[in-house]
N, C-alpha and C positions, 0 to 999 in steps of 0.2 A: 516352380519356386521363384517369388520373387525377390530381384536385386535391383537395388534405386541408388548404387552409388555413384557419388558426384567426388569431385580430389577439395571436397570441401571439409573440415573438422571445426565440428562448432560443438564448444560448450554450454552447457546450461546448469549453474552454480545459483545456489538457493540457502539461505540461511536457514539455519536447523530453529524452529521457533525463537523468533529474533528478541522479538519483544523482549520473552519471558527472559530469553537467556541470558541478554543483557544485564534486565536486574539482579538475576543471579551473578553474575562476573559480579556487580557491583554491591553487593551485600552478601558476604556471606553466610548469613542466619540462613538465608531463601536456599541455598545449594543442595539438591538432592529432594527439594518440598516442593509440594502442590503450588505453583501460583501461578494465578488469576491477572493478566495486565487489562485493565478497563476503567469504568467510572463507576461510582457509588454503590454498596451492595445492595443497596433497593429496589434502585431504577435502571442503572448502567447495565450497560454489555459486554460481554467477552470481546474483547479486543486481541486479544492473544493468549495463549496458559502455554507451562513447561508440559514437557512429553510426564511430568510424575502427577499431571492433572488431566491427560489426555486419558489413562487407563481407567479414569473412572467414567469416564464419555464426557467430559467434558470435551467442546471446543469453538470457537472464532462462533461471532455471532450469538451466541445462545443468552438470554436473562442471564445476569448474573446473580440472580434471586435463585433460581433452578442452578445454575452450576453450583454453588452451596449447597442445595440438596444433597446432589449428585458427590458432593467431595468436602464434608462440611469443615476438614483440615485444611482448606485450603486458605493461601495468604494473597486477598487483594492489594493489589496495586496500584496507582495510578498511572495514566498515560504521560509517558515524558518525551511527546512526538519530537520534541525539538533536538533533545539528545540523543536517540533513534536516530535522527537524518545528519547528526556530526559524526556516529560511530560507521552510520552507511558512507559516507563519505570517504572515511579513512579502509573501508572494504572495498568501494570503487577505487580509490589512490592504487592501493596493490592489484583488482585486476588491468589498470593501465600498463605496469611494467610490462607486460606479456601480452599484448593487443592496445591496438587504438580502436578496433572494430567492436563497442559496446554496446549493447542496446539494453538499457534499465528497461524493467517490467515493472519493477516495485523497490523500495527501498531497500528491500533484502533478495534482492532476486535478480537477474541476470543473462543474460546469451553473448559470448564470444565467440570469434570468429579468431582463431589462433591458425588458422590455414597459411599466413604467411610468417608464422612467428617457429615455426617448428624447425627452422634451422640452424635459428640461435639456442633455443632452449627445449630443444627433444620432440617428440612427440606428443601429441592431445592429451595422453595419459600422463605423459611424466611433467607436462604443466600444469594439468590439473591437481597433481599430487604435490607442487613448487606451493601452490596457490592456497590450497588446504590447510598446509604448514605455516605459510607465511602468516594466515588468519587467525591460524591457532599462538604460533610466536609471540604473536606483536599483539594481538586483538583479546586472545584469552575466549575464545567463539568458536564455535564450529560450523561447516558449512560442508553440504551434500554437491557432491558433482555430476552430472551425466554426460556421455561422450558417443556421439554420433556423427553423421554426416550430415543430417538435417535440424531442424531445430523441433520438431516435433516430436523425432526420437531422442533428441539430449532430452526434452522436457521429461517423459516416461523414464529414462534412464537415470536419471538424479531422484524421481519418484520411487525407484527402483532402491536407488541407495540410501534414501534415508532409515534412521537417522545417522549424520556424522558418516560417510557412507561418500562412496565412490563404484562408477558401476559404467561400465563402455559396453554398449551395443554390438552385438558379434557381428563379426561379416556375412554369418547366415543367416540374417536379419528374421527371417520367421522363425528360426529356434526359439528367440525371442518373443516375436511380435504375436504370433498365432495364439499362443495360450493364454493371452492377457482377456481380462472380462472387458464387454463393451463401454462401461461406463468410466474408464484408464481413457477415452479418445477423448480429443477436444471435442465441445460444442454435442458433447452425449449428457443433457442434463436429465433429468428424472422425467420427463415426459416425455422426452426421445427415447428415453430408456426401455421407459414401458413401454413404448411401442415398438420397440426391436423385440423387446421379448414377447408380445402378443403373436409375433411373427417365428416364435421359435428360436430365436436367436441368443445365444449365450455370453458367445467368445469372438475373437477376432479372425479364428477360424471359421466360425460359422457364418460370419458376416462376407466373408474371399466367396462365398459361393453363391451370393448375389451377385445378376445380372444390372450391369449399369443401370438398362433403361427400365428396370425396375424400381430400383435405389431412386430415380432423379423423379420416376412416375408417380412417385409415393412420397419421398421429401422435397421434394424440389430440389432448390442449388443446393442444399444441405445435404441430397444425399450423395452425389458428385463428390461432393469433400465424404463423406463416409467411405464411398469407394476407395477413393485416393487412399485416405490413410490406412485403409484396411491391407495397403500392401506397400505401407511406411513412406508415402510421398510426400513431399512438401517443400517446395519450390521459395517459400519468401526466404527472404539474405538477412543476415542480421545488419539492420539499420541503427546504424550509432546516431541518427540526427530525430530517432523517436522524440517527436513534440508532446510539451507539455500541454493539457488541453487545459487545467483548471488549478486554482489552488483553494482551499478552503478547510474552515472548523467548524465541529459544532460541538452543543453541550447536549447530555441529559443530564436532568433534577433530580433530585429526590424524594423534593416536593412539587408539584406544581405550582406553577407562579401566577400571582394573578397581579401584582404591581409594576407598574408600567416604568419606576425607577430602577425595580430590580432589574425588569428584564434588558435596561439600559444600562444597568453595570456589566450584564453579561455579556450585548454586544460589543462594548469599548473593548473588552478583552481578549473578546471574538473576532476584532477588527486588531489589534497588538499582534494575536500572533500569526494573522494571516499576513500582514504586513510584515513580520520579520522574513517569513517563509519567499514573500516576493522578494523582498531585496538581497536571502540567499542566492534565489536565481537569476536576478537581475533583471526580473522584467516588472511592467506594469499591468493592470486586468481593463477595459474597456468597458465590461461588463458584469456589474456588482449585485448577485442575487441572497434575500433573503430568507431562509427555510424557516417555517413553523411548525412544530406538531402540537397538537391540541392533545389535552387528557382523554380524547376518546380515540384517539391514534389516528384522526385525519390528520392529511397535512395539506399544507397550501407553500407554495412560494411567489414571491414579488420581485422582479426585476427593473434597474435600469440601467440603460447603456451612455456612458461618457465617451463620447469618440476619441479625446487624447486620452483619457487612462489616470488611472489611480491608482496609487501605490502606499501613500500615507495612512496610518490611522485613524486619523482626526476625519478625513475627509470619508473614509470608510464608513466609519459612526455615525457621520451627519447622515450620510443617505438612507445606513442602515435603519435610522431613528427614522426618517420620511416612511418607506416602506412597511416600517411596522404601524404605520398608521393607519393603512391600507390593509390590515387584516381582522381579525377579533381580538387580539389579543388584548388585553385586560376584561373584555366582555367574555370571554371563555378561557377559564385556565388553559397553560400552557407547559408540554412538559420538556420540551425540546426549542433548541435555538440554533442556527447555523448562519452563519458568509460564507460566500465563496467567490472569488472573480472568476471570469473566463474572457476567451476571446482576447488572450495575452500576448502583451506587445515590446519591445525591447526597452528597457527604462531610458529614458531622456527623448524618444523617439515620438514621440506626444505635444502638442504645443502649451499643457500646462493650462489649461483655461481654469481652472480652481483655483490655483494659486499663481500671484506673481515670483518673478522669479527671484527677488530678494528673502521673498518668505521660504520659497523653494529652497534656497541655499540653506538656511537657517534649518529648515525641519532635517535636509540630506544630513547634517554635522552634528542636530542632535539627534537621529535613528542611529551616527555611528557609533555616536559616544555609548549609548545603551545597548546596543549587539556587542561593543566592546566588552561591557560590564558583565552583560551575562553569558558571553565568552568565560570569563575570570569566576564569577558566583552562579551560575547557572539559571534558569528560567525564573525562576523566582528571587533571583537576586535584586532584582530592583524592580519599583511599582509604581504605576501611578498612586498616588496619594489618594482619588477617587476610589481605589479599589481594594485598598487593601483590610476596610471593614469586610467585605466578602471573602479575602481570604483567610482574614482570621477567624471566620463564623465558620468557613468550612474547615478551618484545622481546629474548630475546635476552640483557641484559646480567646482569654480574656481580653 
């Protein structure tokens, strides 16, 4: 029987479908109903749905054409990513009290390293329990925990507890670990899958009775890592200086666009709120790519790279607009639009070759003054003037 302990305790805390749940906290007409968080019923995707729209199979990813099939009660929503990453903020603030050792995965999701915090405030379990409350207190949210040594058993072990749910790894690690199905491991996707089971293989017990240099002869380094975990090892530390690698938005239509001004309102808006997202993080992108998808579901994208770095909107749009030049779009409807920077660099750490720096000062005071605003009225509090025929076509009014 294997034991892989180390005097490490690490959590792995996960919001219980974030999205949805949010808007639920925040209306509560939605409390206890089916909803859909995404874009447009037409053409948009599941972005997210409550657990009262998961029983009818909806979830993440799917048309949101077919999850109406699937759940025709159901209430769409729109994406409010910008309010999403204020409330994930105020969830990362509370797990600070109890670790500085964080590592974000995702907005709602999480790995602590509370191995040196269990003096002042208990054990893994009774801070993960601190943690739970405090989110539910203050947040109105719930949130799943798992409690391990490693971070690949906290991951299964909050998988374990959800929903709302809390669940600690025993010290007899395969009372646990053996009866799980193959496709609970990391990196077992659906054609790993199948191929473990063409092999006979079910469970995580059946997998312990592979020989390594079968595992590694058959998958390569992949099946290496299959061994390992098959008897709960997992060596990486949870890394609080996990780098951002990219920021970006995109849209889907409703309709396909074929006007070369529309899809120029949609980038300026595209390039708004990727820009607000950089100067939450304080940095700039080096390299500003545009995504297209065509009505026939190809896609293309176009890049170019700025060695100091862009962080403005203006200067995002001008490029964005270059780049779409360089593709079909108005010659081939288009159903999708996306920015995204990468290759991100600390703001002010750039020499600014786009703007001098008096214009620079000027645009810094008015980004504050508008993050100020929609701090106070929310993303749609304030607009460019260019844009807000589109958004009154998309709500609808006159």
């Amino acid at each position: 029987m294997s034991k892989n302990f180390t005097d490490k305790t690490i959590l792995h805390l996960d919001m219980d479908a974030f999205y949805a749940s949010v808007e639920q906290r925040d209306r509560s007409d939605l409390r206890g109903r089916p909803v859909i968080v995404g874009g447009n019923r037409m053409r948009g995707v599941v972005c997210a749905c409550s657990y009262e729209a998961r029983v009818f199979g909806v979830h993440s990813a799917m048309p949101i054409s077919l999850a109406l099939r699937k759940c025709p009660q159901a209430i769409v929503v729109p994406v409010r990513m910008s309010h999403y990453q204020q409330v994930s903020a105020q969830v990362f603030t509370i797990f600070e009290r109890y670790t500085d050792l964080i590592e974000g995965i995702s907005v709602d999701e999480a790995f602590l390293d509370v191995t040196g915090s269990q003096r002042l405030f208990g054990s893994g379990r009774d801070i993960a329990i601190k943690i739970r409350r405090d989110v539910r207190e203050e947040l109105e949210l719930a949130i799943s925990a798992g409690i391990a040594h490693n971070k690949f058993l906290a991951k299964l072990a909050s998988e374990q507890a959800k929903p709302d749910g809390l669940f600690q790894v025993p010290e007899r690690i395969d009372d646990f670990l053996l009866p799980l199905p193959l496709k609970r491991l990391w990196g077992v996707g659906p054609v790993t899958h199948r191929e473990l089971e063409s092999l006979g293989l079910q469970t995580v017990a059946d997998l312990r009775k592979m020989e390594l240099t079968f595992l590694e002869s058959r998958f390569g380094q992949a099946g290496v890592q299959l061994f390992k975990l098959a008897r709960g090892e997992d060596a990486r530390q949870v890394n609080p200086e996990r780098e951002l690698k990219s920021i970006g938005h995109e849209d889907t239509f409703e309709n396909d666009l074929w006007q070369c001004d529309a899809m120029q309102e949609v980038l300026l808006e595209l390039a708004e709120r990727v820009a607000t997202r950089l100067r939450r993080h304080g940095v700039m992108g080096t390299t500003i790519t545009l995504k297209v998808k065509y009505a026939d579901f190809s896609t293309v994208t176009r890049s170019r790279t700025v060695p100091d770095g862009i962080a403005h909107a203006n200067d995002m749009f001008d490029l964005a607009k270059e780049l779409l030049k360089k593709t079909e779009a108005g010659r081939k409807p288009v159903r999708l639009l996306g920015i995204s920077l990468s290759n991100l660099i600390t703001t002010g750490s750039g020499q600014g070759m786009l703007f001098d720096g008096e214009r620079r000062q000027r645009l810094k005071e008015l980004d504050q003054a508008v993050d100020r605003l929609r701090e106070r009225y929310g993303q749609n509090g304030i607009s460019r003037a260019t844009l807000l025929g589109r958004r009154q076509r998309e709500s609808g009014d006159d």
